[in-house]
PyMOL Python script that loads the backbone (N, CA, C, O; Angstrom):
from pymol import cmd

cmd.read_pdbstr("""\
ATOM      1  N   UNK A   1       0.682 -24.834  24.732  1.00  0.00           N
ATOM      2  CA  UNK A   1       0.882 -23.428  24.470  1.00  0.00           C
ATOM      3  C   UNK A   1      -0.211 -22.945  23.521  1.00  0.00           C
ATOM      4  O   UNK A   1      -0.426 -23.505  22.446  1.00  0.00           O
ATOM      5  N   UNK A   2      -0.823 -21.995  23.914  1.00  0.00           N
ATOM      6  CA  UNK A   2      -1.551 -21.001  22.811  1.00  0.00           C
ATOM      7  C   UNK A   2      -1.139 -20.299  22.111  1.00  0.00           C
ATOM      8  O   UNK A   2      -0.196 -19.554  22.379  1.00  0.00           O
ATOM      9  N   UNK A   3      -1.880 -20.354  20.744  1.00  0.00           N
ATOM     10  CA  UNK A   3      -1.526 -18.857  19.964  1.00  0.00           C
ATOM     11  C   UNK A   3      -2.699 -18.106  19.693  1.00  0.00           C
ATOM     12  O   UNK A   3      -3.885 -18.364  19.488  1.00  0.00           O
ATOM     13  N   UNK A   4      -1.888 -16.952  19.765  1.00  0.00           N
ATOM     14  CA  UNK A   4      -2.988 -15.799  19.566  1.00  0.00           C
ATOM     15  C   UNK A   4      -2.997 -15.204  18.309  1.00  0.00           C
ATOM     16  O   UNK A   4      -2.189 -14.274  18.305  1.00  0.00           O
ATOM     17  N   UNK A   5      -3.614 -15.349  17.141  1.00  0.00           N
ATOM     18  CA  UNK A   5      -3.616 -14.843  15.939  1.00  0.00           C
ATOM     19  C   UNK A   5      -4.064 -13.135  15.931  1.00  0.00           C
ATOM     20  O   UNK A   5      -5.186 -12.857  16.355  1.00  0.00           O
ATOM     21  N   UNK A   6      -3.239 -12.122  15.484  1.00  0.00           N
ATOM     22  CA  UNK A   6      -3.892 -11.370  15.752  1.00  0.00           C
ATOM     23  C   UNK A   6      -3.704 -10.465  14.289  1.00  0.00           C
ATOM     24  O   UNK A   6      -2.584 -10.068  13.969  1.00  0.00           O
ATOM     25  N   UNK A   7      -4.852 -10.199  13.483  1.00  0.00           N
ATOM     26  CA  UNK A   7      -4.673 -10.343  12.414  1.00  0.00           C
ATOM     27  C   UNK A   7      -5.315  -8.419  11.997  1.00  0.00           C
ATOM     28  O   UNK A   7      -6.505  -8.129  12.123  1.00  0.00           O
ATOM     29  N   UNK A   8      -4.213  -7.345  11.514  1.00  0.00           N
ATOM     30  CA  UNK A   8      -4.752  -5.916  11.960  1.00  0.00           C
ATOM     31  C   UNK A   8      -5.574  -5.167  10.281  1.00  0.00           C
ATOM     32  O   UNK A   8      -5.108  -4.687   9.248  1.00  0.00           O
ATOM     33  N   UNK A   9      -6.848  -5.411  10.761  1.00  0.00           N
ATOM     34  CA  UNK A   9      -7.527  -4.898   9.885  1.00  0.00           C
ATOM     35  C   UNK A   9      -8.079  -3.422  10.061  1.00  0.00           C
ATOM     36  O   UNK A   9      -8.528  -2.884  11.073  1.00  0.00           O
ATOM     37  N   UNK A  10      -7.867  -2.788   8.414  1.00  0.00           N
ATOM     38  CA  UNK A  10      -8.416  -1.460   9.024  1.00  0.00           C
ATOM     39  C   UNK A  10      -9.790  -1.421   9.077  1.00  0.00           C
ATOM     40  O   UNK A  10     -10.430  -2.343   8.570  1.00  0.00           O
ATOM     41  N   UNK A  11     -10.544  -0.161   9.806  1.00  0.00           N
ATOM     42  CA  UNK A  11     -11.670  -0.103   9.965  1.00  0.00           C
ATOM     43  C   UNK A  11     -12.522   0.572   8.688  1.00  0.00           C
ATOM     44  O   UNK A  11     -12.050   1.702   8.559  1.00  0.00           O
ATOM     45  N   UNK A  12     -13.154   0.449   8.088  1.00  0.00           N
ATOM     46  CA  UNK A  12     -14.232   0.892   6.927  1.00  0.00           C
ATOM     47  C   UNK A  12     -13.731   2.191   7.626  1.00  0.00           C
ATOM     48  O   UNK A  12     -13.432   1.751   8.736  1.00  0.00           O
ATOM     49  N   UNK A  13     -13.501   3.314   7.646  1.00  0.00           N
ATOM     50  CA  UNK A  13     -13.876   4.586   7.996  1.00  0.00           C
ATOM     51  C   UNK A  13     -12.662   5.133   7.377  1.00  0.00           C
ATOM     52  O   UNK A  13     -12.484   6.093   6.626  1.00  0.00           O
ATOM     53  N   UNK A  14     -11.954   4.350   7.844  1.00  0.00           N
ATOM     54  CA  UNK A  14     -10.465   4.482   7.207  1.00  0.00           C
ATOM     55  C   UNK A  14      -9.826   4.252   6.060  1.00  0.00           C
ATOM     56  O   UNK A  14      -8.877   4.886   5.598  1.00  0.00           O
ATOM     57  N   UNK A  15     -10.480   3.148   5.529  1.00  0.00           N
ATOM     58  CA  UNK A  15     -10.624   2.490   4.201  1.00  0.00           C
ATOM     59  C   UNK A  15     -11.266   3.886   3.142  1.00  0.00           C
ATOM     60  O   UNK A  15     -10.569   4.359   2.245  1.00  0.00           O
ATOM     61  N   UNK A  16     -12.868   4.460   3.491  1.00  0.00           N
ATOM     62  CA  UNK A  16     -13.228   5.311   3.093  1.00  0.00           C
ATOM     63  C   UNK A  16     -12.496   6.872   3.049  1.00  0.00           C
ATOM     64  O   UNK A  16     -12.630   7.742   2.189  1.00  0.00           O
ATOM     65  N   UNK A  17     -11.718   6.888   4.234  1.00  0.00           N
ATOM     66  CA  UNK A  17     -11.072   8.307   4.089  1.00  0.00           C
ATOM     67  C   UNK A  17      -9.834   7.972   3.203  1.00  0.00           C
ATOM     68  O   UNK A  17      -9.257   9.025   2.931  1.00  0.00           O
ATOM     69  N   UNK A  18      -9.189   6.844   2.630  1.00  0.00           N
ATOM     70  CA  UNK A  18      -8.074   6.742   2.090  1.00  0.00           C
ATOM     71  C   UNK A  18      -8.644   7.545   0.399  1.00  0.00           C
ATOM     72  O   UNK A  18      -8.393   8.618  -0.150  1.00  0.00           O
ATOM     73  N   UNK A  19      -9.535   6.292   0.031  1.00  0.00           N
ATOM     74  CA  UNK A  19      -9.449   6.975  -1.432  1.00  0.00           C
ATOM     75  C   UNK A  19     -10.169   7.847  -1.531  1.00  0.00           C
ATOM     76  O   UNK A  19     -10.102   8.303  -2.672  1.00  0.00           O
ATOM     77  N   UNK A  20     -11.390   8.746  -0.462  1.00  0.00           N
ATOM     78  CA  UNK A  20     -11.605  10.144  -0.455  1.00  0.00           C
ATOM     79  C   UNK A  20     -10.852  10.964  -0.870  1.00  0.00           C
ATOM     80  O   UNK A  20     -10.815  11.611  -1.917  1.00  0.00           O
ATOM     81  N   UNK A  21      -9.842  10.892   0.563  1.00  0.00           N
ATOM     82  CA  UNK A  21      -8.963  11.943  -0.161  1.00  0.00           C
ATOM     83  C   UNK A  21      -7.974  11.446  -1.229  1.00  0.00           C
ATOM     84  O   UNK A  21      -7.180  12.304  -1.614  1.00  0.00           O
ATOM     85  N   UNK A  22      -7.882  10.356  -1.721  1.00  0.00           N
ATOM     86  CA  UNK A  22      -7.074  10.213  -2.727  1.00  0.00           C
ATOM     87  C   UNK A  22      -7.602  10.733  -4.349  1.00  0.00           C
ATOM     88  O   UNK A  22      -6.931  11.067  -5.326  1.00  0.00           O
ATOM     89  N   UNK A  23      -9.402  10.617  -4.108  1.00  0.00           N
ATOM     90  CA  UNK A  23      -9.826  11.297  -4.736  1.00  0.00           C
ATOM     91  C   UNK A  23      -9.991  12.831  -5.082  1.00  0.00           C
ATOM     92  O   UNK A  23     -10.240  13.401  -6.144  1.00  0.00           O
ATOM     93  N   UNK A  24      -9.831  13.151  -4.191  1.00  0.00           N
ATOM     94  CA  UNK A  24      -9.803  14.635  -3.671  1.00  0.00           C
ATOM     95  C   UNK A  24      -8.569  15.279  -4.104  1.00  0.00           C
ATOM     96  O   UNK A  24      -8.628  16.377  -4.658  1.00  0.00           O
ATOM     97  N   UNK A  25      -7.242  14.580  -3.859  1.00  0.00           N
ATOM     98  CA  UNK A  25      -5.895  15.124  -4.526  1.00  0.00           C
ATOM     99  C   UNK A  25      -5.690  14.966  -6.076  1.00  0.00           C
ATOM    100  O   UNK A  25      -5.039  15.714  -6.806  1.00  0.00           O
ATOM    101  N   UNK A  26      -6.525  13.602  -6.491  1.00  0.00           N
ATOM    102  CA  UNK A  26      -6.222  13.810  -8.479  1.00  0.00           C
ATOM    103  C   UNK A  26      -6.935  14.994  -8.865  1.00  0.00           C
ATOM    104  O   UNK A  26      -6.625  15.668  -9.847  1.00  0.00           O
ATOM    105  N   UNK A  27      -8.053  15.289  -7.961  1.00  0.00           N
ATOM    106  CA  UNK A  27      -9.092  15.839  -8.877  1.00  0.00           C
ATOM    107  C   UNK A  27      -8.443  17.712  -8.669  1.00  0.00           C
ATOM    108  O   UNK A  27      -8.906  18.655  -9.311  1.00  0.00           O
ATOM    109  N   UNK A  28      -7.403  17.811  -7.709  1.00  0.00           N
ATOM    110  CA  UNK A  28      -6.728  18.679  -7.109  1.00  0.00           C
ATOM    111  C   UNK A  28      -6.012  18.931  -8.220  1.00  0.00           C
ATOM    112  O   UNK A  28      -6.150  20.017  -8.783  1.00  0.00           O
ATOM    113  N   UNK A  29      -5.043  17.869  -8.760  1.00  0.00           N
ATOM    114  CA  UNK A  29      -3.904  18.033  -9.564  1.00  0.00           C
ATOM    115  C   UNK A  29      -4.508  18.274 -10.769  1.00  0.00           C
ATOM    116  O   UNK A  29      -3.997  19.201 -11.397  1.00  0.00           O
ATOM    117  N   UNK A  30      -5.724  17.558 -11.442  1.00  0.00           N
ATOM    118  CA  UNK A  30      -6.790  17.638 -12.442  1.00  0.00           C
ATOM    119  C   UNK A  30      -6.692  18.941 -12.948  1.00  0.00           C
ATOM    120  O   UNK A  30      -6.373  19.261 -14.093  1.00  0.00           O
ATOM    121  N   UNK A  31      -7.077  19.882 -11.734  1.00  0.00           N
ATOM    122  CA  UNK A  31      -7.520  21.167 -11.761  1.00  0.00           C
ATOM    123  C   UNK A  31      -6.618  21.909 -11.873  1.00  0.00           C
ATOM    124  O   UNK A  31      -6.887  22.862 -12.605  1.00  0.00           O
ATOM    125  N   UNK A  32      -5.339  21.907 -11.342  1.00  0.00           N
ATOM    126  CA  UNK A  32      -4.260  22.748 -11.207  1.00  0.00           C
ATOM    127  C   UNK A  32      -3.523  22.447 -12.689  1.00  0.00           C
ATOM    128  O   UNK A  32      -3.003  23.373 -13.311  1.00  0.00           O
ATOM    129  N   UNK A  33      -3.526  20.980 -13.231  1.00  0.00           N
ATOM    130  CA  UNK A  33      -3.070  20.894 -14.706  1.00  0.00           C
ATOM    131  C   UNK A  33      -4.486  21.448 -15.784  1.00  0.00           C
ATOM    132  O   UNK A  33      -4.508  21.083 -16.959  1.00  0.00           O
ATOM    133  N   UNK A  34      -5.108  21.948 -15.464  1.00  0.00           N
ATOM    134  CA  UNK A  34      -6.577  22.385 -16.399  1.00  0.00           C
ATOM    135  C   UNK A  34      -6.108  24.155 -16.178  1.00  0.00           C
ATOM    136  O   UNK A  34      -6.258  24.874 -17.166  1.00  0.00           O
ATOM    137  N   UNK A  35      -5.711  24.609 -15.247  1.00  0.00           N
ATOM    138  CA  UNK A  35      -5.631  26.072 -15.339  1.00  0.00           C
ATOM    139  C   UNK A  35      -4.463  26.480 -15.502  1.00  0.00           C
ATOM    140  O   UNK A  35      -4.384  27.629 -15.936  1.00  0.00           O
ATOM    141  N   UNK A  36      -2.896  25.593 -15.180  1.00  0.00           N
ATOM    142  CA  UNK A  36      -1.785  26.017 -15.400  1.00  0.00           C
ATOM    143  C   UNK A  36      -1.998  26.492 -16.609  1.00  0.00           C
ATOM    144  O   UNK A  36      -2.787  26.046 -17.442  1.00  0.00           O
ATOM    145  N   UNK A  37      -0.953  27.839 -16.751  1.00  0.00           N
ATOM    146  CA  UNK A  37      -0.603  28.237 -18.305  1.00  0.00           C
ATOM    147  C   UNK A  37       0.903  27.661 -18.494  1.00  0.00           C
ATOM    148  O   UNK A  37       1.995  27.898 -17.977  1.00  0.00           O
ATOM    149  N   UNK A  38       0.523  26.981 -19.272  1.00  0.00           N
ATOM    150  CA  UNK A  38       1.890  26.345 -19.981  1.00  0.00           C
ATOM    151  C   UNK A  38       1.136  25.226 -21.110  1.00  0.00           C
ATOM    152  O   UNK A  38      -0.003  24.759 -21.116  1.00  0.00           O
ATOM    153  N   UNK A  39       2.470  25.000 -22.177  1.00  0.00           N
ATOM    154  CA  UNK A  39       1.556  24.364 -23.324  1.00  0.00           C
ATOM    155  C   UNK A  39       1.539  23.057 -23.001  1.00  0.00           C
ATOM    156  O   UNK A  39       2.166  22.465 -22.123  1.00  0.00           O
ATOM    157  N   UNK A  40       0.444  22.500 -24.119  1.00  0.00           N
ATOM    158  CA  UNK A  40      -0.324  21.534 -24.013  1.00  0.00           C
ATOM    159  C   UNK A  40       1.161  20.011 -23.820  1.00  0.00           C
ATOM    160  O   UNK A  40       1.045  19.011 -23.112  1.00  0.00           O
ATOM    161  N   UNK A  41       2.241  20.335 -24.607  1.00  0.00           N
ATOM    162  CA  UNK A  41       3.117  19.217 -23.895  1.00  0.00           C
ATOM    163  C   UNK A  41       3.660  19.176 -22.509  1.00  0.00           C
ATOM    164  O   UNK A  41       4.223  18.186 -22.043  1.00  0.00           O
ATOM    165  N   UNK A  42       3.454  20.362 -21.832  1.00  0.00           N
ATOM    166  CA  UNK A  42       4.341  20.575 -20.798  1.00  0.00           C
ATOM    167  C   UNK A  42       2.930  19.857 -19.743  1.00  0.00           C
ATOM    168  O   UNK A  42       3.062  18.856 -19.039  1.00  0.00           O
ATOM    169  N   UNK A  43       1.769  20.592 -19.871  1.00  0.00           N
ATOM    170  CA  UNK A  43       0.681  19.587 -19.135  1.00  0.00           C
ATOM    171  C   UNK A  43       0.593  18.141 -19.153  1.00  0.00           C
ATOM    172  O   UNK A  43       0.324  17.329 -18.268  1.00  0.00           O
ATOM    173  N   UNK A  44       1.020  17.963 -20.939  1.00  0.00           N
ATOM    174  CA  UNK A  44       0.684  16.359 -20.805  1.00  0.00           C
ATOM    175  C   UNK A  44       2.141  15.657 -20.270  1.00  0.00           C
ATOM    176  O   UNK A  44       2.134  14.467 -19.953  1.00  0.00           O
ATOM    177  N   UNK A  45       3.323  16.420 -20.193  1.00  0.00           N
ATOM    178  CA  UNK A  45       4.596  15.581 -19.213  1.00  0.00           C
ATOM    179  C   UNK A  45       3.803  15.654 -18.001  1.00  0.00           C
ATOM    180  O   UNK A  45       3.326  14.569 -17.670  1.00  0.00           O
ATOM    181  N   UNK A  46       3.563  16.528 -17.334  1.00  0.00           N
ATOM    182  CA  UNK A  46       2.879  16.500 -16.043  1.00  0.00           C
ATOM    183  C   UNK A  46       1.987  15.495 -15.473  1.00  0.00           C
ATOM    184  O   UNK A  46       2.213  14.629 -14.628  1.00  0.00           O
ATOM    185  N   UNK A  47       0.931  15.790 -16.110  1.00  0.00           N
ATOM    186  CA  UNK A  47       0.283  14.475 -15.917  1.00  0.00           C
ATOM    187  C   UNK A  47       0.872  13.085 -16.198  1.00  0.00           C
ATOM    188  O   UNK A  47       0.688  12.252 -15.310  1.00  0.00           O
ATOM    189  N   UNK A  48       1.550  12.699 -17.288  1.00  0.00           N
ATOM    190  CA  UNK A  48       2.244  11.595 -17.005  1.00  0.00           C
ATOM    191  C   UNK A  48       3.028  11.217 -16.126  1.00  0.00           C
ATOM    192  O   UNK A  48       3.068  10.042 -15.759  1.00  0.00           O
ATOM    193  N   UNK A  49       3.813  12.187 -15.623  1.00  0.00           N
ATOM    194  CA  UNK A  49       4.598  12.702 -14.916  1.00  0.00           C
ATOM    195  C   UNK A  49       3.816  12.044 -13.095  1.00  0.00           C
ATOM    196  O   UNK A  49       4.473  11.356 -12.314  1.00  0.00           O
ATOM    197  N   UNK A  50       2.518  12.452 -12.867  1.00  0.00           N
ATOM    198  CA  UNK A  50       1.857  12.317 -11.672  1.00  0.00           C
ATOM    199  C   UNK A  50       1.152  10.901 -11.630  1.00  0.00           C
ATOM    200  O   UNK A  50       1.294  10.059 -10.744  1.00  0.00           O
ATOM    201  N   UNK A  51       0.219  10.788 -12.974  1.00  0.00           N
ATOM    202  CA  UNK A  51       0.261   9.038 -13.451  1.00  0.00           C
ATOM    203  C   UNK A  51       0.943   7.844 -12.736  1.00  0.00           C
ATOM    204  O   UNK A  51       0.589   6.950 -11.968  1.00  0.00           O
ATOM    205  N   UNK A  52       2.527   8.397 -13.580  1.00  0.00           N
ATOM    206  CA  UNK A  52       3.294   6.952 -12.955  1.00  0.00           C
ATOM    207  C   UNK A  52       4.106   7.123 -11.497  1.00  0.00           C
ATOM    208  O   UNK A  52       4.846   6.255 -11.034  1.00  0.00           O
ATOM    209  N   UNK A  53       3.802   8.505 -10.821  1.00  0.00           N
ATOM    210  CA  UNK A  53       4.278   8.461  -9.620  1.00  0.00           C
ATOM    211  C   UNK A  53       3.288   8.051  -8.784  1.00  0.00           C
ATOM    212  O   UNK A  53       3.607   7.955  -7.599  1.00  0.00           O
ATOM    213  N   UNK A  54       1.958   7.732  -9.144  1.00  0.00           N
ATOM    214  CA  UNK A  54       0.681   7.436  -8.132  1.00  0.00           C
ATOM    215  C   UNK A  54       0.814   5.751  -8.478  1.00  0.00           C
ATOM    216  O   UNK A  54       0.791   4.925  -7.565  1.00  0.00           O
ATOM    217  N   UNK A  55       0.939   5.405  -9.750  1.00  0.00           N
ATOM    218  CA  UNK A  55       0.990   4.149  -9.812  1.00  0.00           C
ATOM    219  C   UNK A  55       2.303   3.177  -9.072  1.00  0.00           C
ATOM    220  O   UNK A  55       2.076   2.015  -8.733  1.00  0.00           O
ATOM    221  N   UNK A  56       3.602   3.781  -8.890  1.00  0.00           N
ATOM    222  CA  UNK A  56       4.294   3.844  -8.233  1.00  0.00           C
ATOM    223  C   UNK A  56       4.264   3.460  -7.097  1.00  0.00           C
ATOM    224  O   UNK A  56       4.601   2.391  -6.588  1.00  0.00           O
ATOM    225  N   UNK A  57       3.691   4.707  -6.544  1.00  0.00           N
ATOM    226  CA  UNK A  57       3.085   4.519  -5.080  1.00  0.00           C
ATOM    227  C   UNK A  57       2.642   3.169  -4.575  1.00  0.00           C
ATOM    228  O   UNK A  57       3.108   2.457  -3.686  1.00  0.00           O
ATOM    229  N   UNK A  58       1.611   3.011  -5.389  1.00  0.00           N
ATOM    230  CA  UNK A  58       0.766   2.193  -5.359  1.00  0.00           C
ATOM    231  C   UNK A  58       1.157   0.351  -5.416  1.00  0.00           C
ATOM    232  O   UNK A  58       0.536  -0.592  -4.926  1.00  0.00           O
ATOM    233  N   UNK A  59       2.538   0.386  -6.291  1.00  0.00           N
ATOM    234  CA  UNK A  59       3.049  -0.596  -6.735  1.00  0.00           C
ATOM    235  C   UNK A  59       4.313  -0.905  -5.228  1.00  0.00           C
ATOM    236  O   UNK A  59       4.530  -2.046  -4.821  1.00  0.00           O
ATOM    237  N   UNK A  60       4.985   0.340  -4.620  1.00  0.00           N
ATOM    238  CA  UNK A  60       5.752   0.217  -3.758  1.00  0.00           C
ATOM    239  C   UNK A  60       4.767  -0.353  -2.191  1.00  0.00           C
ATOM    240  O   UNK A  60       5.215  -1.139  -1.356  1.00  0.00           O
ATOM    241  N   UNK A  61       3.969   0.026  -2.166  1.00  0.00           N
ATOM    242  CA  UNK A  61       3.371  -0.645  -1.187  1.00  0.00           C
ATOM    243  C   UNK A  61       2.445  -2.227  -0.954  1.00  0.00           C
ATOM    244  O   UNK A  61       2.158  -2.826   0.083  1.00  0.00           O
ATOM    245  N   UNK A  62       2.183  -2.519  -2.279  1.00  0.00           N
ATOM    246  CA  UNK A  62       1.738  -3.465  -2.322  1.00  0.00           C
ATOM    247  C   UNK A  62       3.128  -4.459  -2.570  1.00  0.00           C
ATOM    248  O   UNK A  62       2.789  -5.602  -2.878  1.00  0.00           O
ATOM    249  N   UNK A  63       4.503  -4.278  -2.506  1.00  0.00           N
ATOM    250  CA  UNK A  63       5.378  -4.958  -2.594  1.00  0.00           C
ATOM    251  C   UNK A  63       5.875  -5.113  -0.975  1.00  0.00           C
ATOM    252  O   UNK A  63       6.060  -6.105  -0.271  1.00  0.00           O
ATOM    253  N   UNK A  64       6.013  -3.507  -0.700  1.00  0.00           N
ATOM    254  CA  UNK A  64       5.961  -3.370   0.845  1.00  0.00           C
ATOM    255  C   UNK A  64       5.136  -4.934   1.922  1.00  0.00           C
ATOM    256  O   UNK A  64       5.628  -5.727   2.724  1.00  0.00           O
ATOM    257  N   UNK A  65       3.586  -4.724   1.309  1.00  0.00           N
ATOM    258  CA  UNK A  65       2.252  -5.236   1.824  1.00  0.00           C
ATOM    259  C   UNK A  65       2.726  -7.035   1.632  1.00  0.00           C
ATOM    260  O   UNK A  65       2.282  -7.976   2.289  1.00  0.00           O
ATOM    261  N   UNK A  66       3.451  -7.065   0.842  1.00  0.00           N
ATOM    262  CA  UNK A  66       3.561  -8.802   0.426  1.00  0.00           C
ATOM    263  C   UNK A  66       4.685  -9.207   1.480  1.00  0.00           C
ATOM    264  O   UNK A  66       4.702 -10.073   2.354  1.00  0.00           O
ATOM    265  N   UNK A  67       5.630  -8.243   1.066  1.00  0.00           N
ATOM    266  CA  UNK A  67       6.959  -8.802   1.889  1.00  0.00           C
ATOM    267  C   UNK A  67       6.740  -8.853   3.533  1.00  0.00           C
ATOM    268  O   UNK A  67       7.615  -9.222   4.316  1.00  0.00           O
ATOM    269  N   UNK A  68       5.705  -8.512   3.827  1.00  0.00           N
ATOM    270  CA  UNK A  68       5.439  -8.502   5.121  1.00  0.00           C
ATOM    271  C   UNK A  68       5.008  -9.579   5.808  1.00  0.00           C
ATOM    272  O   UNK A  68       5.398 -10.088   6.859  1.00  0.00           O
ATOM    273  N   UNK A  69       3.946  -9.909   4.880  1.00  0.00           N
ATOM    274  CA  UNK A  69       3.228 -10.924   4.988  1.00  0.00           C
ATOM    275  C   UNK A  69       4.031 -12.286   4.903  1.00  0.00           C
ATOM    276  O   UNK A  69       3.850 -13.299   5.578  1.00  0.00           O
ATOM    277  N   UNK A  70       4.998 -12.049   3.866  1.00  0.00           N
ATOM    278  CA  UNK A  70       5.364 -13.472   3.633  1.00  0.00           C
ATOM    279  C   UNK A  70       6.376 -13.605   4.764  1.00  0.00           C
ATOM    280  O   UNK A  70       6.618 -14.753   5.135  1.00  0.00           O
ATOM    281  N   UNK A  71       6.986 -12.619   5.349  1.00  0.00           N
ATOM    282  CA  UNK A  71       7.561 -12.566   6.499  1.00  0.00           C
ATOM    283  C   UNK A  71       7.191 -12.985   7.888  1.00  0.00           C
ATOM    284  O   UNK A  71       7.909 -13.535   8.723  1.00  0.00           O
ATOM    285  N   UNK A  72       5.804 -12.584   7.988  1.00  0.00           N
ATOM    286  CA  UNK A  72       4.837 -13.271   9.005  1.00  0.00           C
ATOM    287  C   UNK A  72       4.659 -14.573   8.572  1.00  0.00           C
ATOM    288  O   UNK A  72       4.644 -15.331   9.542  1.00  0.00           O
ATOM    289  N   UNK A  73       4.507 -15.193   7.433  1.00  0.00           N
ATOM    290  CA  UNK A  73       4.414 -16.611   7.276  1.00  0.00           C
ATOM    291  C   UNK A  73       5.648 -17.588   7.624  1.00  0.00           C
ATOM    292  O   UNK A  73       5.677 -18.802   7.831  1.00  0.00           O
ATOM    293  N   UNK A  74       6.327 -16.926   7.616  1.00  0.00           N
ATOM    294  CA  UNK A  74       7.848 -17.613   7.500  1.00  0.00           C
ATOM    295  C   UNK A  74       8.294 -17.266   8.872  1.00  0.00           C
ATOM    296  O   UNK A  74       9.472 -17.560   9.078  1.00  0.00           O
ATOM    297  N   UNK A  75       7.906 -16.928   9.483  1.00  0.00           N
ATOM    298  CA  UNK A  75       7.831 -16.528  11.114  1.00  0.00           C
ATOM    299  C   UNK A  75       7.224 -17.706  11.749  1.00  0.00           C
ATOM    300  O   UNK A  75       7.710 -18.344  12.683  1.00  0.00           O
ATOM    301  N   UNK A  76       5.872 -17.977  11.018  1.00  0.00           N
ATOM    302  CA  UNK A  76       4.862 -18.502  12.113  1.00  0.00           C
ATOM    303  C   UNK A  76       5.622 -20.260  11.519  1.00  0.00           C
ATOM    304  O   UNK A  76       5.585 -21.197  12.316  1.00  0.00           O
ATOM    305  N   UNK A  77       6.178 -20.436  10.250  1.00  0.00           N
ATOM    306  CA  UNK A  77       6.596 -21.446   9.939  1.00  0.00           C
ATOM    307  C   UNK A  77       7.338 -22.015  11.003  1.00  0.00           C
ATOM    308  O   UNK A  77       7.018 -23.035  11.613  1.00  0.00           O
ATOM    309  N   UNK A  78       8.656 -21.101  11.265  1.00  0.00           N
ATOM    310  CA  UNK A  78       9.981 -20.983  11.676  1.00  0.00           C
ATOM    311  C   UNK A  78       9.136 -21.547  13.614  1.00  0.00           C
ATOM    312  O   UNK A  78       9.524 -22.453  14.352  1.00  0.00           O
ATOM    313  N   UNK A  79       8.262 -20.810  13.775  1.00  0.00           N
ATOM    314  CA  UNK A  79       8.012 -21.378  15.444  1.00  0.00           C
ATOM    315  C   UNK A  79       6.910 -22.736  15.307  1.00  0.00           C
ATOM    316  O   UNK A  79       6.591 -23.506  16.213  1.00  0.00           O
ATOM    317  N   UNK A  80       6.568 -22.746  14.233  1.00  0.00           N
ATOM    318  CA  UNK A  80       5.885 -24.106  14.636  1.00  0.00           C
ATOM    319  C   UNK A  80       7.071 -25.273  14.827  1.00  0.00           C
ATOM    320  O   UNK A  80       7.166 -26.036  15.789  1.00  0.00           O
ATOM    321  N   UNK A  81       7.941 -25.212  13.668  1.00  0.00           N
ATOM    322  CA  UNK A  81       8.959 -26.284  13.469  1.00  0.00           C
ATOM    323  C   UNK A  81      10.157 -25.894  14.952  1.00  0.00           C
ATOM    324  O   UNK A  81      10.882 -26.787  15.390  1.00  0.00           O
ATOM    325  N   UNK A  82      10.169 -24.828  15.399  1.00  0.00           N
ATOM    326  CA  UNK A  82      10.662 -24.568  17.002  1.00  0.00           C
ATOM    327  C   UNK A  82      10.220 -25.610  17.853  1.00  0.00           C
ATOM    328  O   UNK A  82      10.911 -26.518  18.313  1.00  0.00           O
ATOM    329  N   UNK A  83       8.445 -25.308  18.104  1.00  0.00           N
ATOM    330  CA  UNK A  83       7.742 -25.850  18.739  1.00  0.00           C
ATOM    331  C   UNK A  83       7.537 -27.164  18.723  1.00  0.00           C
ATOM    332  O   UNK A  83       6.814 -27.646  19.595  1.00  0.00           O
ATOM    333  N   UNK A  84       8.088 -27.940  17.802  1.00  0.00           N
ATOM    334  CA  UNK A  84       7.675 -29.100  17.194  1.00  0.00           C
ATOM    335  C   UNK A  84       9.008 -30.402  17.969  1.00  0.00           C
ATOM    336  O   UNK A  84       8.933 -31.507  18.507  1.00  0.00           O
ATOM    337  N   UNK A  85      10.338 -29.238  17.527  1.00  0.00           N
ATOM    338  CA  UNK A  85      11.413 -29.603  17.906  1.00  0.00           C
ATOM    339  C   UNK A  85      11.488 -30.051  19.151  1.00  0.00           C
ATOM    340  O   UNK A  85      11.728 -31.215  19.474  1.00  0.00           O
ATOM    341  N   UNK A  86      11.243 -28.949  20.018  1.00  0.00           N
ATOM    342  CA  UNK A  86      11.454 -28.961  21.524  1.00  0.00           C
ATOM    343  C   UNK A  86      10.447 -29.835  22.138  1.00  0.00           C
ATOM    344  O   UNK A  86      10.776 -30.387  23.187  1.00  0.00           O
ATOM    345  N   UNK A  87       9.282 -30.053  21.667  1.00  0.00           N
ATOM    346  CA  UNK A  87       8.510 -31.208  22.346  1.00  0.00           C
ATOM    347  C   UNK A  87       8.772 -32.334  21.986  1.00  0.00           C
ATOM    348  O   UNK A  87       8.555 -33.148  22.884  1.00  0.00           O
ATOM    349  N   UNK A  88       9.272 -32.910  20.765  1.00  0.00           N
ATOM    350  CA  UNK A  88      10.265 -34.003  20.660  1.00  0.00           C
ATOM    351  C   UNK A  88      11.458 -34.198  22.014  1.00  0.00           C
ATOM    352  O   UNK A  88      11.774 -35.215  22.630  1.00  0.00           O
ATOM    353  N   UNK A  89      11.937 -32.758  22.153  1.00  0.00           N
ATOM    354  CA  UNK A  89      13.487 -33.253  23.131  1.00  0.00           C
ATOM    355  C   UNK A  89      12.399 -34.001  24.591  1.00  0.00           C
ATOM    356  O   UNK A  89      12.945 -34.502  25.574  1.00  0.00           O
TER     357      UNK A  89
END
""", "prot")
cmd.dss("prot")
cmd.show_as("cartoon", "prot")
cmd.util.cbc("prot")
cmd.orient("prot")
């Protein structure tokens, strides 16, 4: 039996449009907390406020990104020791 590893990488283009525009939205919020009128604590909740919801983000997917993986490992475990079995019987 063959296996086919098929392993899904994104393409550079995509990679580049991620933190484009990810750049593009701080520097968005940057701007919109630089001209809001409201005082200087209510900006700086805000920005903290956007801080730990990006870091967040950031933290939920790379937990997302693991559990996946280790799921695919424990997959490919689970059919080798299948495979292993049944050619013994």
């Amino acid at each position: 039996m063959q296996n086919y590893i098929y392993e899904n990488h994104n393409t550079k283009a995509f990679y580049n449009m991620a933190w484009i525009t990810f750049a593009i939205s701080s520097l968005g919020m940057a701007a919109g907390l630089f001209y809001l009128e409201a005082t200087i604590a209510m900006k700086g909740f805000l920005t903290m406020s956007y801080i730990f919801t990006v870091s967040s983000c950031f933290t939920v997917a790379k937990v997302v990104r693991d559990k996946h993986e280790s799921d695919k490992f424990l997959d490919k475990v689970e059919k080798a020791k299948t495979e292993k079995y049944l050619a013994e019987k």
